[in-house]
C-alpha positions in Angstrom: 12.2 -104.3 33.7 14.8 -102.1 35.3 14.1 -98.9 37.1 14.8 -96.2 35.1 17.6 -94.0 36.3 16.4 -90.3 37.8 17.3 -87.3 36.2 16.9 -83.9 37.0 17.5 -81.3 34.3 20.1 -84.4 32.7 22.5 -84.2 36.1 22.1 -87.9 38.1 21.3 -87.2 42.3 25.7 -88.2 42.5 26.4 -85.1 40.2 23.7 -83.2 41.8 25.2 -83.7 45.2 28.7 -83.3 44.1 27.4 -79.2 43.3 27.8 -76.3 45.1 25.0 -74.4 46.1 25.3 -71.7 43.6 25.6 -74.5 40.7 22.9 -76.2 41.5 20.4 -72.3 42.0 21.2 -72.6 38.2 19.0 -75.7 37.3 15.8 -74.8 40.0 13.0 -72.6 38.6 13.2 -68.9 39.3 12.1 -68.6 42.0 13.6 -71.0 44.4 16.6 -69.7 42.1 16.1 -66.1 43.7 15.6 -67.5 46.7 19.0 -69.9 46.6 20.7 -66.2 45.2 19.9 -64.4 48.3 21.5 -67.2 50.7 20.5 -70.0 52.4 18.4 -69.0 55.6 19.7 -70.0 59.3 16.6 -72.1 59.5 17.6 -74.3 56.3 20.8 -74.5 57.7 19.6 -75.6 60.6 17.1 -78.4 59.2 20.4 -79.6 56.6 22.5 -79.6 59.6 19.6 -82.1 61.9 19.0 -84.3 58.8 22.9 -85.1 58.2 23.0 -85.9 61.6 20.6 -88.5 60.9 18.0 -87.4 63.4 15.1 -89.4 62.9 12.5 -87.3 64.6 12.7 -84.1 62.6 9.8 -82.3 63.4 9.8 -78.3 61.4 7.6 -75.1 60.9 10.2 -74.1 58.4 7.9 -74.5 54.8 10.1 -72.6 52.7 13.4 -74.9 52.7 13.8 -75.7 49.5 14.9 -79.7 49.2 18.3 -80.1 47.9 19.7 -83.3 46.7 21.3 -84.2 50.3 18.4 -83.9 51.9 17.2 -86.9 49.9 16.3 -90.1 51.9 15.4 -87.9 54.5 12.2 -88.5 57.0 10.7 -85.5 58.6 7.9 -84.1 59.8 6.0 -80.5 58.1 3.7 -78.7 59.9 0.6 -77.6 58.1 -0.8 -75.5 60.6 -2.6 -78.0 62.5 -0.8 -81.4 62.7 3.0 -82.1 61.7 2.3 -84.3 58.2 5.0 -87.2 57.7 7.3 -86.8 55.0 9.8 -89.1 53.6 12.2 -87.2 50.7 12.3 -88.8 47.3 14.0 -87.5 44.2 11.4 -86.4 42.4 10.5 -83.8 45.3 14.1 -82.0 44.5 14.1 -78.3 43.8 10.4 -77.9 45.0 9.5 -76.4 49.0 9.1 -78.6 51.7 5.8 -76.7 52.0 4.4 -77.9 49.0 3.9 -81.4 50.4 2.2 -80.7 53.6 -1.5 -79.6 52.5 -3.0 -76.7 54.6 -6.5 -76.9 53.4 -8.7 -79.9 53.7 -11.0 -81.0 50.6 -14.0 -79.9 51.1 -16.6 -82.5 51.4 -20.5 -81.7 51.6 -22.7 -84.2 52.9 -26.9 -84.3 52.9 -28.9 -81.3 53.3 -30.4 -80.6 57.1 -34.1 -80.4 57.8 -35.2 -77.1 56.7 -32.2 -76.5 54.6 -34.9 -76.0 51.2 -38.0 -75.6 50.4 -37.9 -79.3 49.3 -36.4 -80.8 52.4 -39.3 -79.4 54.8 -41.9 -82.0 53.2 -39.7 -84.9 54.2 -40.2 -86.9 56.9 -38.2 -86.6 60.0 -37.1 -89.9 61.2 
């Protein structure tokens, strides 16, 4: 079976590339649309600008770039406040913020109860 072809909004990544970036603000939801509207910031230039020079040990802070089609194929590295997460750039991911894949919150797991925690977990034994 044969991989079926991406599309975004019917456009193929060549014809997305081959836009300008006012052509392609038209396709992105509204808000990365208003954002693309108001001009691309220095920092996104600045991240385009290291990941078409091929660097390989992008490391950013910059969470609100929105990916554009170049950028795909890219390998980076987001920080989420703690740790810079690893991030390679696929086509699905196009249109959305770089942010958006480099979780700031952990899940929240709970584990057992401590020793006088409840009224039920004073009778147990402490081993």
């Amino acid at each position: 079976m044969a991989k079926k072809e991406f599309l975004y909004r019917g456009k193929t990544l060549e014809e997305l590339k081959g836009m300008s970036v006012d052509e392609f603000a038209q396709l992105v939801p509204a808000r990365q649309r208003r954002s693309l509207k108001r001009g691309v910031s220095d920092l996104a230039k600045k991240v385009m600008k290291k990941i078409n020079l091929g660097d390989k040990n992008l490391k950013t802070h910059a969470r609100d770039v929105i990916i554009m089609p170049a950028m795909v194929g890219a390998s980076l590295k987001i920080h989420n406040g703690k740790e810079y997460v690893p991030l390679i750039i696929t086509e699905e991911m196009i249109g959305h913020f770089l942010g958006e894949f480099a979780l700031t919150r952990k899940r929240v797991a709970h584990s057992a109860p401590g020793i006088g925690a409840t009224k039920s977990s004073a009778s147990i034994s402490v081993k």
